[in-house]
N, C-alpha and C positions, 0 to 999 in steps of 0.2 A: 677478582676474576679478570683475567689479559685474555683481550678478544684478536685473535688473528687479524690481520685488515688481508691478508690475503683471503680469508673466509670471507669477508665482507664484499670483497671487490665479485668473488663465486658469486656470490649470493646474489649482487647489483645484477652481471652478468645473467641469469638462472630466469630472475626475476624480469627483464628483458628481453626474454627470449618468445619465437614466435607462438610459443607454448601458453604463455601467462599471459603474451596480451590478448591470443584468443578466451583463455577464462574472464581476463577483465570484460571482454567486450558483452561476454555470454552474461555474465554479473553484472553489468550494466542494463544491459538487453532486459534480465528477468526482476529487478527492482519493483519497480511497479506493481505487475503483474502477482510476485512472489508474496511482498506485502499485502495486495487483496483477496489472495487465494488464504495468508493466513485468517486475515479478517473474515471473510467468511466460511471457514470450516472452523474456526472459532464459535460465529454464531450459530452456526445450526449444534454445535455441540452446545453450548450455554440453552438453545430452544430444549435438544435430546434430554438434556439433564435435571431442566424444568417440568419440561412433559411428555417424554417418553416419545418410545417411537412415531414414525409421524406417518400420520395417515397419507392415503394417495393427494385427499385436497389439502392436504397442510403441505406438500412437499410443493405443490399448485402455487400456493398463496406463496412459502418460499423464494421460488423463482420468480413470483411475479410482483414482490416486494422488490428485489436487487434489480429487475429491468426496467424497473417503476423508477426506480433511485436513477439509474444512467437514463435511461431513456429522456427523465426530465431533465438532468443535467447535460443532457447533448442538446434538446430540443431550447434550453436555457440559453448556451452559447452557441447555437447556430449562428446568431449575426455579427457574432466578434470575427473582425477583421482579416487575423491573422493567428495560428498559434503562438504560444510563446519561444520565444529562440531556443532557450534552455530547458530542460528536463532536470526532473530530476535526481535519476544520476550520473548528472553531468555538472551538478554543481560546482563551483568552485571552490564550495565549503562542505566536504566531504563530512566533516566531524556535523554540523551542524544539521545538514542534511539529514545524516542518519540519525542524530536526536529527535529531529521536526518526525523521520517517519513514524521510530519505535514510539515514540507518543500517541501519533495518529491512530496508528495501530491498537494502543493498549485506550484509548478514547473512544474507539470503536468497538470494541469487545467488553468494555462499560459499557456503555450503549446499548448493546446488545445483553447484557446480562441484567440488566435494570429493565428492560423489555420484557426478557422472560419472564420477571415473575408477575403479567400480568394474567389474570387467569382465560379461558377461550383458548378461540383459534388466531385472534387478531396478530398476536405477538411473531404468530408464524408469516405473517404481514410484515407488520412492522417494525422487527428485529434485522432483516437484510434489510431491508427501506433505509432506516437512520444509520446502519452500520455502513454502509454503501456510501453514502449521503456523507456522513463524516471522516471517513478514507480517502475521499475523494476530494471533497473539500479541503481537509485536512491536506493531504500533501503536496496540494497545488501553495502551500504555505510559502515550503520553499522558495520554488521557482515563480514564485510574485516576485520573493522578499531580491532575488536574484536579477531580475529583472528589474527591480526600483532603484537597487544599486547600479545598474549597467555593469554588471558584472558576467552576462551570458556571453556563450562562447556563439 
């Protein structure tokens, strides 16, 4: 297969344009966010699948498992310093970055699905709590691991 390099150079061009770096910025922008919105419509599916629909207090306990998870992890790092320079995705290890997340991710929907199958209401607790917990934790992996190099932008 002969690949044009005038197609390539299109392509550089295309890809350059103020079109694509708004997608990038928007894809960088929704990392985070996008990865814990799977992780949690994950868990409440792994809960749905364990135990059915969920009552008004199981949906209660739900939301107050995941604010339970942030709330203590903000309250955690309220006396650190300063955020970290780098996010991440801003990494300068793109590849790895995105390995460190989709793990996080699939660590936390384990979590959650080992959860479910305890029997009660507790799981509708503790299934966003550790899910939360582990997403969050989990992808601060990166941008430690970024910051110990001095590698942040």
């Amino acid at each position: 297969m002969k690949i044009d390099p005038g197609s390539v150079v299109q392509l550089g061009l295309m890809l350059d344009s103020p079109f694509f770096r708004a997608v990038e910025t928007s894809v960088r922008g929704a990392g985070l966010p996008y990865g814990y919105a799977i992780t949690v419509w994950s868990t409440g599916a792994a809960l749905l699948g364990e135990h059915g629909k969920a009552s008004p207090a199981a949906i209660f306990l739900f939301a107050g498992g995941a604010t339970t998870a942030y709330g203590s992890l903000k309250a955690l790092t309220s006396n650190t310093q300063c955020a970290a320079e780098s996010t991440l995705a801003k990494s300068p290890h793109p590849v790895r970055a995105g390995f460190v997340h989709v793990c996080v991710i699939g660590l936390a929907i384990a979590a959650a699905l080992a959860i479910a199958q305890l029997p009660g209401d507790a799981p509708w607790f503790l299934a966003p709590l550790v899910a939360t917990l582990v997403y969050l934790f989990g992808s601060s992996v990166e941008v430690a691991l970024v910051e110990d190099d001095g590698d942040g932008s």
